[in-house]
KEMARMAR-581544 format. One record per residue: residue number from 0; x, y, z of N, C-alpha, C, CB in turn. Coordinates in Angstrom, 3 decimals. Each point is the difference from the previous one (the first is absolute). Glycine has a CB too. Layout:
<rs>
(r NUM,(X,Y,Z),(X,Y,Z),(X,Y,Z),(X,Y,Z))
...
</rs>
This chain:
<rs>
(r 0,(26.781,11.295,161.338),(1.294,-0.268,0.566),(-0.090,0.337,1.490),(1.218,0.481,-2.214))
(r 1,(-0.542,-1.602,3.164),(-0.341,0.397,1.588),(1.513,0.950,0.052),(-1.658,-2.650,1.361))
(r 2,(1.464,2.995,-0.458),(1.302,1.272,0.376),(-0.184,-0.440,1.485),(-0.173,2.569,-1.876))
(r 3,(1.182,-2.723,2.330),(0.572,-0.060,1.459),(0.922,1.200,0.477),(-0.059,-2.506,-0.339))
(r 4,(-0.763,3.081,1.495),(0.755,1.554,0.890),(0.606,-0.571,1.311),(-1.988,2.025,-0.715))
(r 5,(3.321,-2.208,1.170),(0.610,-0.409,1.087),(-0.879,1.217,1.168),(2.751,-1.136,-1.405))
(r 6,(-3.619,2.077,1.076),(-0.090,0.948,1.112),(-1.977,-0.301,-0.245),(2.935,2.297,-0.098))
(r 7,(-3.407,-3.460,-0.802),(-1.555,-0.011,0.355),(-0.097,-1.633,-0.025),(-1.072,2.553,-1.239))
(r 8,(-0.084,-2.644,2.064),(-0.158,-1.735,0.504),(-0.385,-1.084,-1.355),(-1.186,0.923,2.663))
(r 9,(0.191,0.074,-3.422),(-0.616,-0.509,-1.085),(0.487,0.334,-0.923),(-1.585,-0.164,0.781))
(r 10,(1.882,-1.116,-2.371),(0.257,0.247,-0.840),(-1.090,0.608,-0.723),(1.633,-1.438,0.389))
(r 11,(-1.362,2.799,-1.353),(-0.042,0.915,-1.061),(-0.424,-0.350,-0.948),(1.351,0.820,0.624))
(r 12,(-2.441,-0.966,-1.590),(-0.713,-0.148,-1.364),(1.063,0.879,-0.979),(-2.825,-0.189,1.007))
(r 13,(3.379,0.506,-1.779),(0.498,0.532,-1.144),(-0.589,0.006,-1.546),(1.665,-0.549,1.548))
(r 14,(-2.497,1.347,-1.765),(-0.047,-0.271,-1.341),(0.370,0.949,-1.234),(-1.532,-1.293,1.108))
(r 15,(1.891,0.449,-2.321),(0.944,0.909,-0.544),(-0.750,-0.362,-1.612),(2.659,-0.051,1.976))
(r 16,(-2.057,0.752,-2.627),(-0.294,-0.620,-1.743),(1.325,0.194,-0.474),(-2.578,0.775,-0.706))
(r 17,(2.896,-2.270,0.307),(1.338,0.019,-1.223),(-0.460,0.641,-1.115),(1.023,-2.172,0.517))
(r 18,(-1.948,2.490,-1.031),(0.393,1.111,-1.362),(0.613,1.450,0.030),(-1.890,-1.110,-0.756))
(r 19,(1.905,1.153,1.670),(0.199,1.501,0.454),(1.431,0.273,0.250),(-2.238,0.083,1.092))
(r 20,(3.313,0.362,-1.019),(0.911,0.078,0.773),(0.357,0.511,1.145),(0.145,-0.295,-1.580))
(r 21,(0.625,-0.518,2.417),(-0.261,0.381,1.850),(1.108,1.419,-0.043),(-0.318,-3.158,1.580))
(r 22,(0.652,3.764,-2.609),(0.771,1.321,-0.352),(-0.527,1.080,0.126),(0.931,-0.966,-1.285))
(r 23,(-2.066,0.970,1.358),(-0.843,1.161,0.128),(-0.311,-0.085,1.393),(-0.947,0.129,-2.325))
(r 24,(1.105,-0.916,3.297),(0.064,0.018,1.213),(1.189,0.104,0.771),(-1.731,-0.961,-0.490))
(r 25,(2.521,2.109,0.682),(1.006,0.006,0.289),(0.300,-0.814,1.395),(-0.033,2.023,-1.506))
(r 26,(-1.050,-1.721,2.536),(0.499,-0.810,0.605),(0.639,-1.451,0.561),(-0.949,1.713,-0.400))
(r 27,(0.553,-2.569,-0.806),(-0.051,-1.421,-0.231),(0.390,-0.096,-1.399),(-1.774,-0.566,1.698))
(r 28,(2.822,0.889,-1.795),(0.287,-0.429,-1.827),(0.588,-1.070,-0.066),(0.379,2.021,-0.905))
(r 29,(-0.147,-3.003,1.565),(0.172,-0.815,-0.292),(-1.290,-1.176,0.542),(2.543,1.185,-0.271))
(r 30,(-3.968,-0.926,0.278),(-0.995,-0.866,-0.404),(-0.472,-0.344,-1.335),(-0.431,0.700,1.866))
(r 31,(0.115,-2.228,-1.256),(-0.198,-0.341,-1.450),(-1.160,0.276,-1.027),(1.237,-1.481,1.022))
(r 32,(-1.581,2.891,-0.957),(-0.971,0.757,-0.677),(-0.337,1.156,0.869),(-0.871,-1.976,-1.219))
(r 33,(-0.403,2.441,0.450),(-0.030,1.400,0.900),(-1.232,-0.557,1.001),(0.774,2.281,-2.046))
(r 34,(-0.306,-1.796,3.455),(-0.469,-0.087,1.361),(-1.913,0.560,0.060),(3.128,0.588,0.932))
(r 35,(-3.907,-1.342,-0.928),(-1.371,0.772,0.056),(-0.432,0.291,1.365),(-0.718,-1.086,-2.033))
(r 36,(1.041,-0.088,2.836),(-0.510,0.543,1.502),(1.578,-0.921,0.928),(-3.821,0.071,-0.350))
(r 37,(4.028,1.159,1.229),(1.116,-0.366,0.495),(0.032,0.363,1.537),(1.016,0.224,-2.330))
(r 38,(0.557,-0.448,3.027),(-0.288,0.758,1.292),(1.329,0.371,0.118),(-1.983,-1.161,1.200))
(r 39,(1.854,2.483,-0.143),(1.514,0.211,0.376),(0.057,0.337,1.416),(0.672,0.838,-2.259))
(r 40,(0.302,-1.418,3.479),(0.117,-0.343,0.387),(0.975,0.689,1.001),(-1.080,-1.407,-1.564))
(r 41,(0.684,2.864,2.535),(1.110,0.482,0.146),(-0.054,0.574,1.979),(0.207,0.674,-3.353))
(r 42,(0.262,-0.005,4.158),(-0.351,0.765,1.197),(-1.144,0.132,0.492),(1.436,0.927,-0.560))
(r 43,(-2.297,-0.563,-0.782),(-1.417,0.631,0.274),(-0.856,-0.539,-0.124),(0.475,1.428,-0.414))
(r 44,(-0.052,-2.839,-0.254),(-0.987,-0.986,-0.070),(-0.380,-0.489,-1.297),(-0.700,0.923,1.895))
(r 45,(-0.017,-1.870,-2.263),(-0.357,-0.316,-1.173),(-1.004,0.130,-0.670),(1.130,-0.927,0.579))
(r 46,(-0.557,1.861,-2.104),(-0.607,0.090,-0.666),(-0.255,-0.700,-1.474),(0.398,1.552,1.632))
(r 47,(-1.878,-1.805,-2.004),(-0.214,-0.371,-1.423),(-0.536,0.659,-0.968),(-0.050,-1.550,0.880))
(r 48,(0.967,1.316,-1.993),(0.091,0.742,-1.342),(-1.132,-0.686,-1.015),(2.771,0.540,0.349))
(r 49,(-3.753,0.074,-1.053),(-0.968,-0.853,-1.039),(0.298,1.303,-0.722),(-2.156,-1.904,1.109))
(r 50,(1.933,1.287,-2.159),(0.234,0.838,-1.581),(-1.813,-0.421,-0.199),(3.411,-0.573,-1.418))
(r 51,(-4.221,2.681,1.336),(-1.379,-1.135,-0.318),(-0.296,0.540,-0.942),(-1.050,-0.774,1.900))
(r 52,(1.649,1.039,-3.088),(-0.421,0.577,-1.072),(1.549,0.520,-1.105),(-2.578,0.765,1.742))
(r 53,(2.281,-1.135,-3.106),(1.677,0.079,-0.855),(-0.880,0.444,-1.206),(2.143,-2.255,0.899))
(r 54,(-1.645,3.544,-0.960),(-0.026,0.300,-1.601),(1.175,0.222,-1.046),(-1.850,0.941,0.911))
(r 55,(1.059,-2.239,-1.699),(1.467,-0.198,-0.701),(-0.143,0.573,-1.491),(0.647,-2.329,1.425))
(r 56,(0.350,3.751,-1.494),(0.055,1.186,-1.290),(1.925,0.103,-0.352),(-2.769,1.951,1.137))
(r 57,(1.973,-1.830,-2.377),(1.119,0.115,-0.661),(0.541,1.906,-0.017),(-0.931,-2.675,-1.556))
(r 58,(1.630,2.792,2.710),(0.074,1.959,-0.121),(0.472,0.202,-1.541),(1.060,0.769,2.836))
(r 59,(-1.582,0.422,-2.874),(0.819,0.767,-1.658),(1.273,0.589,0.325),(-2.210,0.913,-1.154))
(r 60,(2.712,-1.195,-0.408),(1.529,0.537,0.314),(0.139,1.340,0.604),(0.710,-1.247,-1.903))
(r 61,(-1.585,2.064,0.957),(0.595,1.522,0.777),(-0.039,0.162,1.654),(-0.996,1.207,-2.196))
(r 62,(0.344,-1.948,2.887),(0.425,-0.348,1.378),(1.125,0.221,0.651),(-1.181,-1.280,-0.502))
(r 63,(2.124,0.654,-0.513),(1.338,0.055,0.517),(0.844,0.757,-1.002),(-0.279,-2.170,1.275))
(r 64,(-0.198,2.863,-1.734),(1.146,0.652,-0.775),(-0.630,1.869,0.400),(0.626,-2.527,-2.545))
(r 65,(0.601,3.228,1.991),(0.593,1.503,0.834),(-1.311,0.573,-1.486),(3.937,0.094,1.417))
(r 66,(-4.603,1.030,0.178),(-1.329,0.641,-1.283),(0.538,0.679,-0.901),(-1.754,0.417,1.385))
(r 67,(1.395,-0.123,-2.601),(0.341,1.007,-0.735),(0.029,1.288,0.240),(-0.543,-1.353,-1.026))
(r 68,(-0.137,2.065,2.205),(0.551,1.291,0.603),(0.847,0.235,0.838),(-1.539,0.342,-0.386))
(r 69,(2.004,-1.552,0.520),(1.353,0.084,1.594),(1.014,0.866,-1.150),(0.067,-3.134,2.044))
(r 70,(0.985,3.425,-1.194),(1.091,1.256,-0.270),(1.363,-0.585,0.954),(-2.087,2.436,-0.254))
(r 71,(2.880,-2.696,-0.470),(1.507,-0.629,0.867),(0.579,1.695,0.611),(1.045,-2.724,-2.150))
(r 72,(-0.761,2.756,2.892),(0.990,1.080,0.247),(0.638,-0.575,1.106),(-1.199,2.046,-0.829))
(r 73,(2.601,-1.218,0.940),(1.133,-0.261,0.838),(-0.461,0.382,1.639),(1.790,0.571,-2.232))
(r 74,(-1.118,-0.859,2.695),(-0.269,0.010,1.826),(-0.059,1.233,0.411),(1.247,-1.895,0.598))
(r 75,(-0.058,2.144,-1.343),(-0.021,1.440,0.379),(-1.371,1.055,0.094),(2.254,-0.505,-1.067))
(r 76,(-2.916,0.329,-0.305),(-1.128,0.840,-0.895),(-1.298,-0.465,1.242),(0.993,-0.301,-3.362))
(r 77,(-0.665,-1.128,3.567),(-1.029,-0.905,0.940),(-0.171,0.665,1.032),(0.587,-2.064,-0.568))
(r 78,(0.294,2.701,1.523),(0.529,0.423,1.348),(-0.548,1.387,-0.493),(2.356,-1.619,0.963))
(r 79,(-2.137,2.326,-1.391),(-0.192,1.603,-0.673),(-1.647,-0.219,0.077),(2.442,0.593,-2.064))
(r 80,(-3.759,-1.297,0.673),(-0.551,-0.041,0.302),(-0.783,-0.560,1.141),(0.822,0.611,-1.747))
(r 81,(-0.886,-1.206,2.363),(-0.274,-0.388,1.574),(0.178,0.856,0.487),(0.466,-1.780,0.240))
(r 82,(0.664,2.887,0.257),(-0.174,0.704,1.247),(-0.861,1.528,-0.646),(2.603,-1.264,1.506))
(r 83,(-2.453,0.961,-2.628),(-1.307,1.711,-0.576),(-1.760,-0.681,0.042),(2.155,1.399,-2.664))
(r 84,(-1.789,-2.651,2.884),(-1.776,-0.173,0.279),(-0.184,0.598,1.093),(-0.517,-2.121,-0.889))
(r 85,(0.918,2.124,2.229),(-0.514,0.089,0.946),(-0.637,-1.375,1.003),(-0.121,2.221,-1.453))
(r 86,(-0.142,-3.256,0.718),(-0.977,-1.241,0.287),(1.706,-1.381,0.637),(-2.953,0.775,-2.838))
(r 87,(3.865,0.048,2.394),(0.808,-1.192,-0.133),(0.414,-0.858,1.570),(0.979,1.417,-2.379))
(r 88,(-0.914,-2.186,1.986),(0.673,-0.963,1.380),(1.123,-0.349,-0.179),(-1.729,-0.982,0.566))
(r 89,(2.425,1.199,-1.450),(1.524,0.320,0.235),(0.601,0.915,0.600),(-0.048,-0.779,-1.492))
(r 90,(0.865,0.547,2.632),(0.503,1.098,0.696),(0.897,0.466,-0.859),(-0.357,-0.709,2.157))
(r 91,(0.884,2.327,-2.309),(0.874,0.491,-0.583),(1.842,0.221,1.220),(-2.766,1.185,-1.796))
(r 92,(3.330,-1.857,0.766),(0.950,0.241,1.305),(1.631,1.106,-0.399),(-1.076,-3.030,0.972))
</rs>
C-alpha cells in the first residue's frame, strides 16, 4: 500500500498483513490489518517501523488471574503496612 506524507516528497511503501488485526497496533487501528513496516512522520523527522520477528503463543491463563498467595486487605491495613517497612514510597501524610 503507497502512503502519501503532505510533509515528505516521496511516496511511502506500507506493508501490512490482513490476518492479523491492525488492533494490536494502536497507533493505526483503523488499518486494514496489522502494519509490518510503516512510517511516522513527525518534528524530528521520519521514522520507519518493521516488525522483524512475531511470536505467536497462546499465554496461560494463570497469567492473568490474582496468585493464590495475594491477601486483599483494606487501605487502611495497606497504608499501616507500607509505612512499618521502611522501603515505602508512599508518603505518609
Amino acid at each position: 500500500m503507497l502512503v502519501k506524507f503532505t510533509l515528505v516528497q516521496n511516496d511511502l511503501t506500507v506493508i501490512y498483513t490482513p490476518k492479523i488485526a491492525a488492533k494490536y497496533l494502536g497507533a493505526f487501528p483503523d488499518a486494514p490489518g496489522l502494519l509490518l513496516q510503516y512510517y511516522v512522520v513527525n518534528d524530528h523527522g521520519l521514522y520507519r517501523y518493521t516488525l522483524e520477528s512475531m511470536d505467536e503463543k497462546i499465554p496461560p491463563l494463570s497469567l492473568f488471574m490474582i496468585p493464590a498467595d495475594y491477601q486483599k486487605i483494606s487501605l487502611k491495613a495497606f497504608m499501616e503496612k507500607s509505612a512499618n517497612t521502611g522501603n515505602s514510597s508512599i508518603p505518609n501524610n
